[in-house]
C-alpha positions in Angstrom: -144.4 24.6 -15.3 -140.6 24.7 -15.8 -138.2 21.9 -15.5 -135.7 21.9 -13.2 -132.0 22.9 -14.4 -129.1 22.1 -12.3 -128.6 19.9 -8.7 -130.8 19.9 -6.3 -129.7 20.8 -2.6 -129.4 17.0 -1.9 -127.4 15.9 -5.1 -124.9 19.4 -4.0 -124.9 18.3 -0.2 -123.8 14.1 -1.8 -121.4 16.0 -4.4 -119.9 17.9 -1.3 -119.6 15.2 1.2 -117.6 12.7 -1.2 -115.2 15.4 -1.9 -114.7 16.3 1.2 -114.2 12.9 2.2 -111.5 12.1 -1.0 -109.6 16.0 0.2 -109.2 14.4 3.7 -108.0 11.5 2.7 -105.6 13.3 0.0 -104.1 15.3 3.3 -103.3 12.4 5.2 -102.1 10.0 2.5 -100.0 12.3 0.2 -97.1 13.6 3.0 -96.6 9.4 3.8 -96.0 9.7 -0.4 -93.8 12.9 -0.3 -91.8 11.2 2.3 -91.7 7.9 0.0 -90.1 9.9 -2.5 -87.5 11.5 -0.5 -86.5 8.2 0.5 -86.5 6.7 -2.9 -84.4 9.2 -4.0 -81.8 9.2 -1.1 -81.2 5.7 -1.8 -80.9 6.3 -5.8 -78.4 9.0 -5.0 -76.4 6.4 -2.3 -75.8 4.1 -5.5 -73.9 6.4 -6.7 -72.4 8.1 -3.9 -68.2 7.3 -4.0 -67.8 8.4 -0.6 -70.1 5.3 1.1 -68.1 3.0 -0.6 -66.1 0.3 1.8 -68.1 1.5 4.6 -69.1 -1.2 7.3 -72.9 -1.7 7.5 -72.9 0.1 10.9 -71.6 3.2 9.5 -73.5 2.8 6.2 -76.7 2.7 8.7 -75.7 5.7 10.2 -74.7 7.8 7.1 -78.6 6.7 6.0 -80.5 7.5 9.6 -78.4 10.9 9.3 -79.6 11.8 5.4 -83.3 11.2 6.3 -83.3 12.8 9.3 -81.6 16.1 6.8 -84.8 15.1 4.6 -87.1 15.5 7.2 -88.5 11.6 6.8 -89.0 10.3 10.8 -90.8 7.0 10.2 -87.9 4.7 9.2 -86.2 4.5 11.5 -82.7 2.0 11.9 -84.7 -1.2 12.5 -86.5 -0.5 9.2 -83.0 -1.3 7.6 -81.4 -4.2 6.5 -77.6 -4.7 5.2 -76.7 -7.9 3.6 -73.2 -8.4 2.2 -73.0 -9.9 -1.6 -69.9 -10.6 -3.3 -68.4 -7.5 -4.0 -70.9 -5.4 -2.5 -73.6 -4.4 0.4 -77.4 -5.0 -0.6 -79.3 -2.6 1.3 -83.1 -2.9 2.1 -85.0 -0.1 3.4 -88.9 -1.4 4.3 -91.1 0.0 6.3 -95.0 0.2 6.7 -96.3 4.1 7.9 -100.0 3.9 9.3 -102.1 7.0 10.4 -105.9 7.9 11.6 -108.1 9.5 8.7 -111.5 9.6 10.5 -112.8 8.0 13.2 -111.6 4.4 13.5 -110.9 4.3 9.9 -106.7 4.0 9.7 -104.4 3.7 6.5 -101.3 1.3 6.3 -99.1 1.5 3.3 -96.4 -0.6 2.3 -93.1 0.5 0.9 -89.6 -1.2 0.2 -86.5 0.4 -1.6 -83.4 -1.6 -2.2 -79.8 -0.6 -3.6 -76.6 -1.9 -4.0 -73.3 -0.3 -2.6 -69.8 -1.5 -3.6 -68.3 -3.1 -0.3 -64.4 -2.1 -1.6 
């Protein structure tokens, strides 16, 4: 008698389901990350933006709801930012929480907060 070389059908079948089960979750979490990133790298880029400077915190909201709407990123939305005057400047707080469906009842909720400071003169 031989001994058995490789998996068996079973151990393929377990191998298969777990990665299967990580690639769906990878399809549904890693867009919500993509979108993170966009927004972490608006607000980098709004530090150092001349042209937001002295704007009130209405406009400043609006100039940032109108460059993530240009980046594609539809879940934070105006009531997901805060502006609080400083001294000499405007500390703004983006945080937001997006939640989706991966199978079944099982849902995902991820946290995510960004903050930068814009000179108010």
């Amino acid at each position: 008698m031989k001994k058995q070389k490789g998996l068996t059908l079973i151990s393929w079948l377990a191998i298969l389901a777990v990665v299967l089960f990580n690639a769906i979750i990878a399809l549904n979490v890693v867009p919500v990350y993509i979108n993170d990133h966009s927004v972490k790298t608006m607000m980098k880029n709004l530090q150092m933006d001349s042209t937001v400077r002295g704007k009130t915190p209405k406009k400043l909201k609006e100039i940032i709801t109108k460059r993530l709407r240009v980046n594609n990123v539809y879940s934070v939305t105006a009531e997901h930012i805060t502006i609080k005057k400083d001294r000499n400047d405007y500390l703004i707080t983006i945080e937001y929480q997006p939640r989706g469906k991966l199978i079944g009842s099982l849902d995902y909720i991820v946290d995510f907060k960004h903050e930068a400071r814009v000179p108010a003169n």
